[in-house]
PQR file with spaces between the fields and no chain letter, atoms N, CA, C, O and H, PARSE charges and radii, in Angstrom:
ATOM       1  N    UNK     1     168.950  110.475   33.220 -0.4000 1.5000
ATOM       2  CA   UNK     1     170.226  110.974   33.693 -0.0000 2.0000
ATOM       3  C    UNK     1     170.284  110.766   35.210  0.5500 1.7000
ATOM       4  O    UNK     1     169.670  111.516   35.969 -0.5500 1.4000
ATOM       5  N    UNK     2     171.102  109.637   35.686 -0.4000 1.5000
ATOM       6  CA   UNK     2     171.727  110.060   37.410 -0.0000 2.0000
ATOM       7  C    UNK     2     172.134  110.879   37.860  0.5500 1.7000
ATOM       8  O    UNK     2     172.511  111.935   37.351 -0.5500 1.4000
ATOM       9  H    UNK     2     171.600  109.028   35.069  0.4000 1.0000
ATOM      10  N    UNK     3     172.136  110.501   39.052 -0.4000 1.5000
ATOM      11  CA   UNK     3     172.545  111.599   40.073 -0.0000 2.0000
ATOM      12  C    UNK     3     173.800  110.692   41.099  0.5500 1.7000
ATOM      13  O    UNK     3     173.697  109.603   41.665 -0.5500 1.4000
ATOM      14  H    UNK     3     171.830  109.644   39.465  0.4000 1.0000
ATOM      15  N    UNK     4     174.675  111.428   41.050 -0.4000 1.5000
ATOM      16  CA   UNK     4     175.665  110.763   42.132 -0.0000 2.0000
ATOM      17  C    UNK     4     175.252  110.627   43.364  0.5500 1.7000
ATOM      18  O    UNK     4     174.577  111.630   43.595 -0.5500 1.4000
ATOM      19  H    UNK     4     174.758  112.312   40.590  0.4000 1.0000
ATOM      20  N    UNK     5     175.274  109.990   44.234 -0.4000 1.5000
ATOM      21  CA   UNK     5     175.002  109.705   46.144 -0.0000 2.0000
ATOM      22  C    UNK     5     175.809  111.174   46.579  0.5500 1.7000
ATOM      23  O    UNK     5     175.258  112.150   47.088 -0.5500 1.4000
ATOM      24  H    UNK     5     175.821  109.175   44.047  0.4000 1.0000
ATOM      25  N    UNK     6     177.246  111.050   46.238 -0.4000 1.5000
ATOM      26  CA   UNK     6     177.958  112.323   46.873 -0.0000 2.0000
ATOM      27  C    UNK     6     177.381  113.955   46.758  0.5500 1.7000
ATOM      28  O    UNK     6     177.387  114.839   47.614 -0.5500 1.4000
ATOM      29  H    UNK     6     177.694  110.257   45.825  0.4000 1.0000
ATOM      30  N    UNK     7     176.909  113.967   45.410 -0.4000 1.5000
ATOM      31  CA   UNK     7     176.571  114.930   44.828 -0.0000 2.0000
ATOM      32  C    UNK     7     175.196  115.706   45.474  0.5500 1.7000
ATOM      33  O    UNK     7     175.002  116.825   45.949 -0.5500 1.4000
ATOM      34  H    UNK     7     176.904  113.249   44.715  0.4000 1.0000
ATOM      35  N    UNK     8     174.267  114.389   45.209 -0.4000 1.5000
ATOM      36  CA   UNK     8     173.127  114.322   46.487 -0.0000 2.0000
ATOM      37  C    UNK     8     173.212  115.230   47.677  0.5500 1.7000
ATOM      38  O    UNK     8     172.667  116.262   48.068 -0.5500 1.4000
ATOM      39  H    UNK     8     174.425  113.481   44.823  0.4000 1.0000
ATOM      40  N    UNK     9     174.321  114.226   48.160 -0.4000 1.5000
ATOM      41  CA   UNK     9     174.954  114.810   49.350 -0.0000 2.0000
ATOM      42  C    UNK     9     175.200  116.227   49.553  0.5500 1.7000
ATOM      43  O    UNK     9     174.830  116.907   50.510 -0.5500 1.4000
ATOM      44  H    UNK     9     174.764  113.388   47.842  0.4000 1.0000
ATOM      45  N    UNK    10     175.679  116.488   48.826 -0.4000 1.5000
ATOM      46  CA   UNK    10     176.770  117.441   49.121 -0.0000 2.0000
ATOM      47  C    UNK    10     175.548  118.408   48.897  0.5500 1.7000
ATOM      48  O    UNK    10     175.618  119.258   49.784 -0.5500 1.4000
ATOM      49  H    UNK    10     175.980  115.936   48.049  0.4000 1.0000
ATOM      50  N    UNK    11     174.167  118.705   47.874 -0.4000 1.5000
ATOM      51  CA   UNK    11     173.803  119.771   47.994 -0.0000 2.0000
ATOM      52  C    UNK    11     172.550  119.913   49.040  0.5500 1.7000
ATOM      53  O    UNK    11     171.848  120.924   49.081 -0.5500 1.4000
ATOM      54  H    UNK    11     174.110  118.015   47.153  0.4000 1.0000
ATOM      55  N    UNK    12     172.387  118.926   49.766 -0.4000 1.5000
ATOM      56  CA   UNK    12     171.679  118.848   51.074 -0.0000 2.0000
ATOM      57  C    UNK    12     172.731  119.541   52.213  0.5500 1.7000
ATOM      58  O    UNK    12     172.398  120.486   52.929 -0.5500 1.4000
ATOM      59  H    UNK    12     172.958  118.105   49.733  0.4000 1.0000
ATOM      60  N    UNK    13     173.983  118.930   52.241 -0.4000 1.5000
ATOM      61  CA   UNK    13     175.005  119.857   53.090 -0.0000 2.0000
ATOM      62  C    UNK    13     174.948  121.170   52.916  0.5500 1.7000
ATOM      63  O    UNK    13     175.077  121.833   53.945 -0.5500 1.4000
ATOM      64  H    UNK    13     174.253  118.162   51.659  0.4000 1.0000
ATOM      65  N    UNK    14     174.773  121.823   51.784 -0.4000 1.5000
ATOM      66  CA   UNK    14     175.143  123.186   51.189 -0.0000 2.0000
ATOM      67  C    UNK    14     174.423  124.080   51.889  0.5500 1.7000
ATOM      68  O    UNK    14     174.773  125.136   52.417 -0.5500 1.4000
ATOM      69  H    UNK    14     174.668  121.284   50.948  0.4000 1.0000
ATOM      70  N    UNK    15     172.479  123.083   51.791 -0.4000 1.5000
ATOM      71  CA   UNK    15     171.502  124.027   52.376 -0.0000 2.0000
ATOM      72  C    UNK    15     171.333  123.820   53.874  0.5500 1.7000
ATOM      73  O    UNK    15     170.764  124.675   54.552 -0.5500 1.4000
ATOM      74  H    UNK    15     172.194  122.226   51.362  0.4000 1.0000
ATOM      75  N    UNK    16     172.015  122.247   54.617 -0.4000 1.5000
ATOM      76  CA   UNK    16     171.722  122.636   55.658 -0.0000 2.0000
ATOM      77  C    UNK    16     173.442  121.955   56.575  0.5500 1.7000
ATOM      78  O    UNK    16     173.603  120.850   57.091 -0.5500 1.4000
ATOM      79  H    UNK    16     172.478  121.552   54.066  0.4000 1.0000
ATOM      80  N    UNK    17     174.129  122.743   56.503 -0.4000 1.5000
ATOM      81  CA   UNK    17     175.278  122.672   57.059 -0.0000 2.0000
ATOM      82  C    UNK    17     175.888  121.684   58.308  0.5500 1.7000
ATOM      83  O    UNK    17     176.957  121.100   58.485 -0.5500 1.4000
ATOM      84  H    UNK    17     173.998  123.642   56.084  0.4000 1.0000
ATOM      85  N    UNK    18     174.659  121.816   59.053 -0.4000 1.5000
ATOM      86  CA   UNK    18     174.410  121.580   60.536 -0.0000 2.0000
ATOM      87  C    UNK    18     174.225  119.675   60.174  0.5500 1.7000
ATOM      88  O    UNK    18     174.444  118.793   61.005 -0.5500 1.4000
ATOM      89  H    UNK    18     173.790  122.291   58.910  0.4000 1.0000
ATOM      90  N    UNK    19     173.838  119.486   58.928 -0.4000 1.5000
ATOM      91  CA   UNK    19     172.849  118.521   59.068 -0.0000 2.0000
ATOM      92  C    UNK    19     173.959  117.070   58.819  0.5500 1.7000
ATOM      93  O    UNK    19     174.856  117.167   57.982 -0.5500 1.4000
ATOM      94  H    UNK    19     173.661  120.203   58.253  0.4000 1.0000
ATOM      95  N    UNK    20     173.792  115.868   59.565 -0.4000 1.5000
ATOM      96  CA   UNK    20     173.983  114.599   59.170 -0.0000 2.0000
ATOM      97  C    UNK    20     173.981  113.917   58.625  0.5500 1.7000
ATOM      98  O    UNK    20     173.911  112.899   59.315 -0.5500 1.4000
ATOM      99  H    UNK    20     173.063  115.789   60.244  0.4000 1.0000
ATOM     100  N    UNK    21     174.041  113.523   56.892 -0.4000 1.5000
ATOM     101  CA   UNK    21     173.363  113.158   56.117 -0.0000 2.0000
ATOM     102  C    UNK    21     173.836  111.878   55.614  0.5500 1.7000
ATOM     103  O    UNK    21     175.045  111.730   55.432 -0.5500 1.4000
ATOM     104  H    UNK    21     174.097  114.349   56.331  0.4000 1.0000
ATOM     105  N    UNK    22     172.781  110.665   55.297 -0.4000 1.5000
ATOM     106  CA   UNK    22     173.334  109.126   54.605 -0.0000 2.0000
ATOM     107  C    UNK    22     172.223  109.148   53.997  0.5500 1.7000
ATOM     108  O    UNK    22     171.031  109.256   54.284 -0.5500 1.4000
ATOM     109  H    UNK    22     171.799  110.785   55.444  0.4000 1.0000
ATOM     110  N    UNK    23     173.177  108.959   52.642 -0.4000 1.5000
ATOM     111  CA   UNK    23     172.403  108.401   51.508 -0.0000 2.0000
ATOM     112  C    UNK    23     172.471  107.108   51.039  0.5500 1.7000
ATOM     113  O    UNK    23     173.568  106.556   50.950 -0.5500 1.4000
ATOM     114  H    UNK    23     174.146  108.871   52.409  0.4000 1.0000
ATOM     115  N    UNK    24     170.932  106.260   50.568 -0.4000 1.5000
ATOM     116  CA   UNK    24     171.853  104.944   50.568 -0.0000 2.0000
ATOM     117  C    UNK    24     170.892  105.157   48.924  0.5500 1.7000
ATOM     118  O    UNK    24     169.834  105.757   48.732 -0.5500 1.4000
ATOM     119  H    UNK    24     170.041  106.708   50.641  0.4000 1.0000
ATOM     120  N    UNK    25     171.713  104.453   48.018 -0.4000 1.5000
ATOM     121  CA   UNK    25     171.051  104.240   46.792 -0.0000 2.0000
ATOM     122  C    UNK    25     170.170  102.806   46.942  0.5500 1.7000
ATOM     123  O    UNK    25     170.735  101.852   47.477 -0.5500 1.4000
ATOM     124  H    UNK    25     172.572  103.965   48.174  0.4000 1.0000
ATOM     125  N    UNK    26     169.089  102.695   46.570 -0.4000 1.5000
ATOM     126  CA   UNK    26     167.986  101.678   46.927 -0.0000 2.0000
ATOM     127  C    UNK    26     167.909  100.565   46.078  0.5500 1.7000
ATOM     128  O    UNK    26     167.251   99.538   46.248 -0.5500 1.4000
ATOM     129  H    UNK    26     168.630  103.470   46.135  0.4000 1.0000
ATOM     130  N    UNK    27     168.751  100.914   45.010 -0.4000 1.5000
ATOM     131  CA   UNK    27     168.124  100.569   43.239 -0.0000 2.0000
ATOM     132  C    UNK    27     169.705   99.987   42.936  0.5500 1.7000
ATOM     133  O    UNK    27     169.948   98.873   42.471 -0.5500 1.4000
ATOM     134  H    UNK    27     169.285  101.748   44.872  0.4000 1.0000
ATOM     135  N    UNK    28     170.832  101.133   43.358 -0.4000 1.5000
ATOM     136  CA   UNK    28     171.921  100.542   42.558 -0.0000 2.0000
ATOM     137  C    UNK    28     171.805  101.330   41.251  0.5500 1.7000
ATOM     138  O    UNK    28     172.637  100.894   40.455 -0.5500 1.4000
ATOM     139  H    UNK    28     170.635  102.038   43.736  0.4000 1.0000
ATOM     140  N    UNK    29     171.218  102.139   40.834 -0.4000 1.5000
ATOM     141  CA   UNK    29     171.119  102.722   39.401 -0.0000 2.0000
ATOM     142  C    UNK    29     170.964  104.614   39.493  0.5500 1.7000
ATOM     143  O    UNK    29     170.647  105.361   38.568 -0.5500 1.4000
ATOM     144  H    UNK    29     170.543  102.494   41.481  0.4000 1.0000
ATOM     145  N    UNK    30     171.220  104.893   40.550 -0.4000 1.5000
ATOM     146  CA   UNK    30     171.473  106.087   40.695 -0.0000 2.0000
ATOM     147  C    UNK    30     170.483  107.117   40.544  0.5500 1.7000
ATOM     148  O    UNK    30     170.723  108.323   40.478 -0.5500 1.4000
ATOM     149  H    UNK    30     171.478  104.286   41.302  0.4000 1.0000
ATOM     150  N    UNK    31     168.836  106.318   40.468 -0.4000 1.5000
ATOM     151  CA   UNK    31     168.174  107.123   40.592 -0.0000 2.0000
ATOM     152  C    UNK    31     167.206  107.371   41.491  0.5500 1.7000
ATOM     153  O    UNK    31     166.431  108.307   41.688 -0.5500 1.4000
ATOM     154  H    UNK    31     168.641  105.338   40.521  0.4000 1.0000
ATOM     155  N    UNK    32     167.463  106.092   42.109 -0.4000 1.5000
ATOM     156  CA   UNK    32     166.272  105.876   43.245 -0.0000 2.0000
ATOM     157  C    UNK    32     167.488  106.030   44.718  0.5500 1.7000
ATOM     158  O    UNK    32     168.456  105.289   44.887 -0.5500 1.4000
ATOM     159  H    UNK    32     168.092  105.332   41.949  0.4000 1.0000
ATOM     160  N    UNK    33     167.173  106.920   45.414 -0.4000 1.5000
ATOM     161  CA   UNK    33     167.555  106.649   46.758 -0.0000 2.0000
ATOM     162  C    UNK    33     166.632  107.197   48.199  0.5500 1.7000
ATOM     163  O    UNK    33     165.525  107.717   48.059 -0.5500 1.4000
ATOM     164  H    UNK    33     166.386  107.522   45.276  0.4000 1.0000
ATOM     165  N    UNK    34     167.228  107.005   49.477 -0.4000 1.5000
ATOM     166  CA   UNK    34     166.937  106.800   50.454 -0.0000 2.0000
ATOM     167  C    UNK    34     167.980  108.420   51.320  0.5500 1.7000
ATOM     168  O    UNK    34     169.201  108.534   51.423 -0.5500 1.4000
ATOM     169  H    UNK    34     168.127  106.582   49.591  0.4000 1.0000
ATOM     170  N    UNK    35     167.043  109.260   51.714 -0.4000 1.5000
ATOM     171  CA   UNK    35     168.467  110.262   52.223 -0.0000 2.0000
ATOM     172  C    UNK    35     168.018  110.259   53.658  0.5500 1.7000
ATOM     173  O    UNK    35     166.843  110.602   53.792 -0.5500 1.4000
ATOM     174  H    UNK    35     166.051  109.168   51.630  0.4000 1.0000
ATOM     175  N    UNK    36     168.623  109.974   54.699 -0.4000 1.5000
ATOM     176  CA   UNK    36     168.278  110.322   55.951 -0.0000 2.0000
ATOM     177  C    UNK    36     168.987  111.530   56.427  0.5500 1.7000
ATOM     178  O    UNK    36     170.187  111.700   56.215 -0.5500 1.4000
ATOM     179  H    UNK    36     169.578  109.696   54.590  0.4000 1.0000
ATOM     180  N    UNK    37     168.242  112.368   57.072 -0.4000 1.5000
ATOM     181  CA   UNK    37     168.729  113.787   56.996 -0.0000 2.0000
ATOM     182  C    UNK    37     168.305  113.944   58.649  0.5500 1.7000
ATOM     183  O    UNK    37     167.220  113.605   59.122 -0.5500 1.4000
ATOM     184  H    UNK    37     167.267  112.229   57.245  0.4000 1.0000
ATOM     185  N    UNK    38     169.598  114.628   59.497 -0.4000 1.5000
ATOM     186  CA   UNK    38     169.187  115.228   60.989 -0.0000 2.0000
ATOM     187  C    UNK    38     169.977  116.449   60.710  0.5500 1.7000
ATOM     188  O    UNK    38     171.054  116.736   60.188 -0.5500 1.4000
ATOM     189  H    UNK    38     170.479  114.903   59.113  0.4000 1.0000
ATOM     190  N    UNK    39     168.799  117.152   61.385 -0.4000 1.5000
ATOM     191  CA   UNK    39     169.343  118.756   61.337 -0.0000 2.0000
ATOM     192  C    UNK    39     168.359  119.179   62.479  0.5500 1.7000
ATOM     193  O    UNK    39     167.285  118.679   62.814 -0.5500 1.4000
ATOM     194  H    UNK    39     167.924  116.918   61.809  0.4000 1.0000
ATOM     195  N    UNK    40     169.259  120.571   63.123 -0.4000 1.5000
ATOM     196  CA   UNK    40     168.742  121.275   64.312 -0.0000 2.0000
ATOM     197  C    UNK    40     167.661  122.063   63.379  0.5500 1.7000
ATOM     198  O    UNK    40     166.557  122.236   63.897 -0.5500 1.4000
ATOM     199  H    UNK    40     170.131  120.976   62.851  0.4000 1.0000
ATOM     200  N    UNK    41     167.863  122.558   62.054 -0.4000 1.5000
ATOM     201  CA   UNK    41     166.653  123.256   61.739 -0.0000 2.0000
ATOM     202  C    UNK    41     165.418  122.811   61.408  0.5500 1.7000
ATOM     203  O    UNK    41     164.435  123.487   61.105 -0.5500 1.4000
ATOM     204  H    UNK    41     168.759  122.417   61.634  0.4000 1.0000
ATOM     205  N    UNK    42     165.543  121.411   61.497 -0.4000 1.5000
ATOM     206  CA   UNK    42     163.934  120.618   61.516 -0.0000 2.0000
ATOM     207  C    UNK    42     163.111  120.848   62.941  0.5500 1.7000
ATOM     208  O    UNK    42     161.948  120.533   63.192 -0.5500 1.4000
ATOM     209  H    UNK    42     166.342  120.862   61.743  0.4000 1.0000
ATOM     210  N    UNK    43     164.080  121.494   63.784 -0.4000 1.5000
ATOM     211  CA   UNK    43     163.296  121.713   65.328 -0.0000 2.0000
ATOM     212  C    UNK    43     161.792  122.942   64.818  0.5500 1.7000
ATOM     213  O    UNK    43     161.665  123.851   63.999 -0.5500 1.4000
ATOM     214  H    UNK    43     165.025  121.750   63.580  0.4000 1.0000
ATOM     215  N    UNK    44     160.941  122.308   65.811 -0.4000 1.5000
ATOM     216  CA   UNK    44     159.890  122.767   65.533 -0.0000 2.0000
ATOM     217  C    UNK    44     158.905  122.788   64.168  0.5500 1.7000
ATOM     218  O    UNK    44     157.777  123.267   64.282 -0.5500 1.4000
ATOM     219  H    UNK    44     161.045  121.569   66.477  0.4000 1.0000
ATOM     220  N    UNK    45     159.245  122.392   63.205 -0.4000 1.5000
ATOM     221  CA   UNK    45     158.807  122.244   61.928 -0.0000 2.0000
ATOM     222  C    UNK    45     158.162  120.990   62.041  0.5500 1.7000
ATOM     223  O    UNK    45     158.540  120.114   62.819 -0.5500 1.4000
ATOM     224  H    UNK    45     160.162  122.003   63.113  0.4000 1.0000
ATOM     225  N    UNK    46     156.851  120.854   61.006 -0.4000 1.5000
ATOM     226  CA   UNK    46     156.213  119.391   61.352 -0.0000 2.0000
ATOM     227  C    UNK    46     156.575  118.557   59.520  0.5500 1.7000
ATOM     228  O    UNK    46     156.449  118.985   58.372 -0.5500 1.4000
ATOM     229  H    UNK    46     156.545  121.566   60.374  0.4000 1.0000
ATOM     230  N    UNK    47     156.853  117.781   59.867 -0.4000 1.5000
ATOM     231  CA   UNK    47     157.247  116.763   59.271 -0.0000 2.0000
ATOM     232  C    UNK    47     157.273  117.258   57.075  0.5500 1.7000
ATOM     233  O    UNK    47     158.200  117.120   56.277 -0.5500 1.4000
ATOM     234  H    UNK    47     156.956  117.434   60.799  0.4000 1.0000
ATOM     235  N    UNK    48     156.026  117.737   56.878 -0.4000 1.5000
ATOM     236  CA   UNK    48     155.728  118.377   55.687 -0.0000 2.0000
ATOM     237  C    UNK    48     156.982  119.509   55.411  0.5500 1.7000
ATOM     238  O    UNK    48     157.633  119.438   54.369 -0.5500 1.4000
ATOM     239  H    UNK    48     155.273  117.849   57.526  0.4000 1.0000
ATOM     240  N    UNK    49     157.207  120.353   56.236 -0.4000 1.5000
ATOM     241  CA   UNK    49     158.463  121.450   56.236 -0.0000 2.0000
ATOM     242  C    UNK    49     159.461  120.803   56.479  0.5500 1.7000
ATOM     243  O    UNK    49     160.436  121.233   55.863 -0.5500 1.4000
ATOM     244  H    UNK    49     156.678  120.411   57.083  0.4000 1.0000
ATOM     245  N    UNK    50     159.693  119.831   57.198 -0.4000 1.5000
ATOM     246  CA   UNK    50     161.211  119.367   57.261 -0.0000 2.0000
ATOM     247  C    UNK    50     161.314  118.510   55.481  0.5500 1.7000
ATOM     248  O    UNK    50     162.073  118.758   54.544 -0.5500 1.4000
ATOM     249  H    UNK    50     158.901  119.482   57.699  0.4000 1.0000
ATOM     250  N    UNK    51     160.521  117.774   55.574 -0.4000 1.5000
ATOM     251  CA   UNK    51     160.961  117.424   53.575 -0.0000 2.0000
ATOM     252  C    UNK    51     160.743  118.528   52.809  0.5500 1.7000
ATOM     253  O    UNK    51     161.210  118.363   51.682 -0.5500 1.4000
ATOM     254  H    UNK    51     159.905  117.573   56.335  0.4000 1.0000
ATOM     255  N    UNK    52     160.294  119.442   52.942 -0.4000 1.5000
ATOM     256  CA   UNK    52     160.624  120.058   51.902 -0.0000 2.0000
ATOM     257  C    UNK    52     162.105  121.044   51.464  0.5500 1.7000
ATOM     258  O    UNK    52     162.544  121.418   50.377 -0.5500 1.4000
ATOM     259  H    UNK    52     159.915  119.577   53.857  0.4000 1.0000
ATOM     260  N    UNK    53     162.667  121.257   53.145 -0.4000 1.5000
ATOM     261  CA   UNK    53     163.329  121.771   53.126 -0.0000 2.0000
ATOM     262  C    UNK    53     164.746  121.009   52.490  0.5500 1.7000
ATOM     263  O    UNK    53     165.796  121.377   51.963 -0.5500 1.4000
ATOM     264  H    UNK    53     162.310  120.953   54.028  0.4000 1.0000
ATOM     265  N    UNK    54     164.088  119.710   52.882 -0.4000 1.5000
ATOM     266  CA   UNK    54     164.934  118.903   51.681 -0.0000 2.0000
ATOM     267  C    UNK    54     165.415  118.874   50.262  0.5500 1.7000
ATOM     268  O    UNK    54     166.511  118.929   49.704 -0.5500 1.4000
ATOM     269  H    UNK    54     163.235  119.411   53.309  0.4000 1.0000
ATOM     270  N    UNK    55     164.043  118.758   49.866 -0.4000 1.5000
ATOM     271  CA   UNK    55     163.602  119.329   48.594 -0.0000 2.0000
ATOM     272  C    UNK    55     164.201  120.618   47.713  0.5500 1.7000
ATOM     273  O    UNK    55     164.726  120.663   46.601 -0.5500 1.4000
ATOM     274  H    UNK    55     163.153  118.714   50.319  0.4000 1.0000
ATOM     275  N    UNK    56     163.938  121.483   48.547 -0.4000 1.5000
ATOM     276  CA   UNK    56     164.106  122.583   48.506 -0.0000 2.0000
ATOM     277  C    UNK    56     166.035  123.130   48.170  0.5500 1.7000
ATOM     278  O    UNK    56     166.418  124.210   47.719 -0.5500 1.4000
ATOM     279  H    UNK    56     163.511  121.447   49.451  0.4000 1.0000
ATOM     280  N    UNK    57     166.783  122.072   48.543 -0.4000 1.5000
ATOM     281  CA   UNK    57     168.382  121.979   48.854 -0.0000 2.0000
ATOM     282  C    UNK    57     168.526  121.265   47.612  0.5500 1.7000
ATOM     283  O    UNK    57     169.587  121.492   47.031 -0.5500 1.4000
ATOM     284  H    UNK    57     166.473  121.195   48.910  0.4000 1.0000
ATOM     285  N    UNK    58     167.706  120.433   47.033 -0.4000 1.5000
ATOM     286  CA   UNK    58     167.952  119.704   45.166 -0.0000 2.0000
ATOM     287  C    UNK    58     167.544  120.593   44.547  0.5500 1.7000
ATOM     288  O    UNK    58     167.614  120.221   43.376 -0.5500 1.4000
ATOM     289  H    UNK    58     166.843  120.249   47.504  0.4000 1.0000
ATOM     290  N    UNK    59     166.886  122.209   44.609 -0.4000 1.5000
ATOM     291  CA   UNK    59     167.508  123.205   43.683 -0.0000 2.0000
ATOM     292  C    UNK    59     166.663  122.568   42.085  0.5500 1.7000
ATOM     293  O    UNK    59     167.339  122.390   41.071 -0.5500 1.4000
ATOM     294  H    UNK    59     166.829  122.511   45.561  0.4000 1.0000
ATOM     295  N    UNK    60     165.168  122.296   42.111 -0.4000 1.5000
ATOM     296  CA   UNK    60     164.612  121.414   41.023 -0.0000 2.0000
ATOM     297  C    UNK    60     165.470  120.326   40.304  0.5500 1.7000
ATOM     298  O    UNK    60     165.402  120.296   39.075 -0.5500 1.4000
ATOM     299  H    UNK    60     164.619  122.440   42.935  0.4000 1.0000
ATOM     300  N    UNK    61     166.076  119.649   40.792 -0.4000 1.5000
ATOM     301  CA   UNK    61     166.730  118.500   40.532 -0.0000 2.0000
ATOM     302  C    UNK    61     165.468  117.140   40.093  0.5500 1.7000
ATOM     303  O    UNK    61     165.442  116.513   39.034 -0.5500 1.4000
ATOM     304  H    UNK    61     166.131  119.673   41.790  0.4000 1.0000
ATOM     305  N    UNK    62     164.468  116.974   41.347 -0.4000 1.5000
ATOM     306  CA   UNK    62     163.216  116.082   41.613 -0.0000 2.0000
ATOM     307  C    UNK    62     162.969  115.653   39.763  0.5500 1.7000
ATOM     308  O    UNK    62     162.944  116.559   38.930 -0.5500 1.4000
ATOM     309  H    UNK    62     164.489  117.483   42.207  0.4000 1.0000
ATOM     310  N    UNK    63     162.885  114.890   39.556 -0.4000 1.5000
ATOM     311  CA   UNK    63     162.225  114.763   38.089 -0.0000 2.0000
ATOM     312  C    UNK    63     162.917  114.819   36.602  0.5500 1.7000
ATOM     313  O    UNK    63     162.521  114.462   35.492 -0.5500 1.4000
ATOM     314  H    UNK    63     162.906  114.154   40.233  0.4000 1.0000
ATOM     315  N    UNK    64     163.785  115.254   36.941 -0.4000 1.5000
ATOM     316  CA   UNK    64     165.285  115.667   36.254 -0.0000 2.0000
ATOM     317  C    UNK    64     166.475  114.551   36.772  0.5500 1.7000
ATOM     318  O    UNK    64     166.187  113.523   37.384 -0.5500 1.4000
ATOM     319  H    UNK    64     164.107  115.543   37.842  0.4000 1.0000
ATOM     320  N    UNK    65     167.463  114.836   36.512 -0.4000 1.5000
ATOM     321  CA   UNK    65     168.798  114.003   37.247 -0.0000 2.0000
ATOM     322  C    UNK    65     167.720  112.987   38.453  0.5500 1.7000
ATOM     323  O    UNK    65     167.707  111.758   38.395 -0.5500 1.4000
ATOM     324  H    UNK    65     167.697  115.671   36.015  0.4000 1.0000
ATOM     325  N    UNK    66     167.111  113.570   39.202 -0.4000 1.5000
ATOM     326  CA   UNK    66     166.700  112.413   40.199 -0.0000 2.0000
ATOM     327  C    UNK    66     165.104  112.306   40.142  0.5500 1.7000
ATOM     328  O    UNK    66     164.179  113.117   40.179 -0.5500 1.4000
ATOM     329  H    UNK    66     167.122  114.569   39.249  0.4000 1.0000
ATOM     330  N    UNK    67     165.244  110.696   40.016 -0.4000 1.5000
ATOM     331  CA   UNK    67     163.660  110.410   39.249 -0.0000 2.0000
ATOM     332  C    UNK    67     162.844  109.932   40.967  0.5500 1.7000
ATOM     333  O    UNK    67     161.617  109.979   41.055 -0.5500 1.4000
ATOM     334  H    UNK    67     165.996  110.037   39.985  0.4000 1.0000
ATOM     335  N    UNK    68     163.568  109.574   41.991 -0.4000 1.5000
ATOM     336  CA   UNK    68     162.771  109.019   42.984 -0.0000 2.0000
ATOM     337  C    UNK    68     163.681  109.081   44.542  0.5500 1.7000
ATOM     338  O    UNK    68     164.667  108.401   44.827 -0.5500 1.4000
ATOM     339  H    UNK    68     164.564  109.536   41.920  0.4000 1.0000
ATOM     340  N    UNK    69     163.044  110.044   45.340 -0.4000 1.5000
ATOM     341  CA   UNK    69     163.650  110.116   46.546 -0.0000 2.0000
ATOM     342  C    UNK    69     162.831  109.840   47.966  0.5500 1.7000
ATOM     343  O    UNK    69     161.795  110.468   48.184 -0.5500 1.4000
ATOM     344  H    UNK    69     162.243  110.596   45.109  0.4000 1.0000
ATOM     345  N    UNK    70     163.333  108.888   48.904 -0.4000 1.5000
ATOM     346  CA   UNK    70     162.831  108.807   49.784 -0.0000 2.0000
ATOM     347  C    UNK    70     163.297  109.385   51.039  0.5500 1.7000
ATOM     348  O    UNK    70     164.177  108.871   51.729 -0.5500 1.4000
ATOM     349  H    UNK    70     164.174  108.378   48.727  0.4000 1.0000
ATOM     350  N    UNK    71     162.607  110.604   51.353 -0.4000 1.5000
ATOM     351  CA   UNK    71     162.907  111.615   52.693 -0.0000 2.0000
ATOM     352  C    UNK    71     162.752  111.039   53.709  0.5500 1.7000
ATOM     353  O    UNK    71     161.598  110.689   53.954 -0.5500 1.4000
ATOM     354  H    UNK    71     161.892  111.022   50.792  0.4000 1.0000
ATOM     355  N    UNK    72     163.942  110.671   54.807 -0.4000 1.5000
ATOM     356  CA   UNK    72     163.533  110.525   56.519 -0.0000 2.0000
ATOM     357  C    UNK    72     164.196  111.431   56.987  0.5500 1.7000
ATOM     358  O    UNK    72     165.209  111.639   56.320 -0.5500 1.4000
ATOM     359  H    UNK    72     164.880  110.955   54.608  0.4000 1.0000
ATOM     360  N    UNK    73     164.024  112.386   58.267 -0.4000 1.5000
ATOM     361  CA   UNK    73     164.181  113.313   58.918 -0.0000 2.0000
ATOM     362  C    UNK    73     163.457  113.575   60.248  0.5500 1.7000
ATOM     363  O    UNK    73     162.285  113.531   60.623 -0.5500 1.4000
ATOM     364  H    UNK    73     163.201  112.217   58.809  0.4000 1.0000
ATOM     365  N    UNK    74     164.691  113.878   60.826 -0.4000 1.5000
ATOM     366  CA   UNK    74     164.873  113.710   62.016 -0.0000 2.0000
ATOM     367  C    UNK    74     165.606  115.045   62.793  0.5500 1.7000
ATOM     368  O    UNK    74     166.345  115.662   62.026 -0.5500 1.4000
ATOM     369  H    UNK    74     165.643  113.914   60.521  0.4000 1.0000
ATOM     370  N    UNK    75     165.533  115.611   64.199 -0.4000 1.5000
ATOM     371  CA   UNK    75     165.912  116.510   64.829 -0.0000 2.0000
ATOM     372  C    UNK    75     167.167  115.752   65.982  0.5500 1.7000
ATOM     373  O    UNK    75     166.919  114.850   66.782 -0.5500 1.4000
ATOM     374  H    UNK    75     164.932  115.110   64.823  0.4000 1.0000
ATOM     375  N    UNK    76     168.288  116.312   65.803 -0.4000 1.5000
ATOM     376  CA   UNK    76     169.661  115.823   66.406 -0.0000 2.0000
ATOM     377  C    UNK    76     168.666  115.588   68.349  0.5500 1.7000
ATOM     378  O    UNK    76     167.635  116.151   68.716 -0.5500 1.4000
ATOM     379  H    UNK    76     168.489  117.045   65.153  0.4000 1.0000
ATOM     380  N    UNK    77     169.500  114.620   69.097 -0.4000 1.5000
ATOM     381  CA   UNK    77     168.947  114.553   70.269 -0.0000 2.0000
ATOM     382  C    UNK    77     169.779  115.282   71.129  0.5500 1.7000
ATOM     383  O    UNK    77     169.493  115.388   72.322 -0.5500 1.4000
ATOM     384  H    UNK    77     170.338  114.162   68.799  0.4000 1.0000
């Protein structure tokens, strides 16, 4: 079962409001993508906490609807 790009989207927005987010699908098949994520709440967090907090915004989605995600994250300049 896919997962929409928007949908993606939208529940990374939900958890982090602040945040910038592009998703690019990698595959074309809606299950593999790429999310680049900037948010002020990655300040101070080391790299392990900022993906998860990713993670954490797909609400156990991982393995389900979305079989493969690649986290980049970044703190706004």
């Amino acid at each position: 079962m896919a997962m929409a790009a928007a949908q993606l989207e939208a529940l990374i927005r939900a958890a982090l409001p602040d945040a910038e987010v592009v998703i690019e699908d990698l595959r074309g098949d809606g299950d593999h993508y790429r999310a680049r994520v900037s948010s002020a709440a990655f300040a101070g967090k080391s790299r392990v906490q900022q993906h998860k907090l990713v993670y954490d915004a797909l609400g156990g989605r991982m393995g389900g609807e979305l079989h493969a995600l690649q986290v980049v994250t970044s703190v706004p300049n």
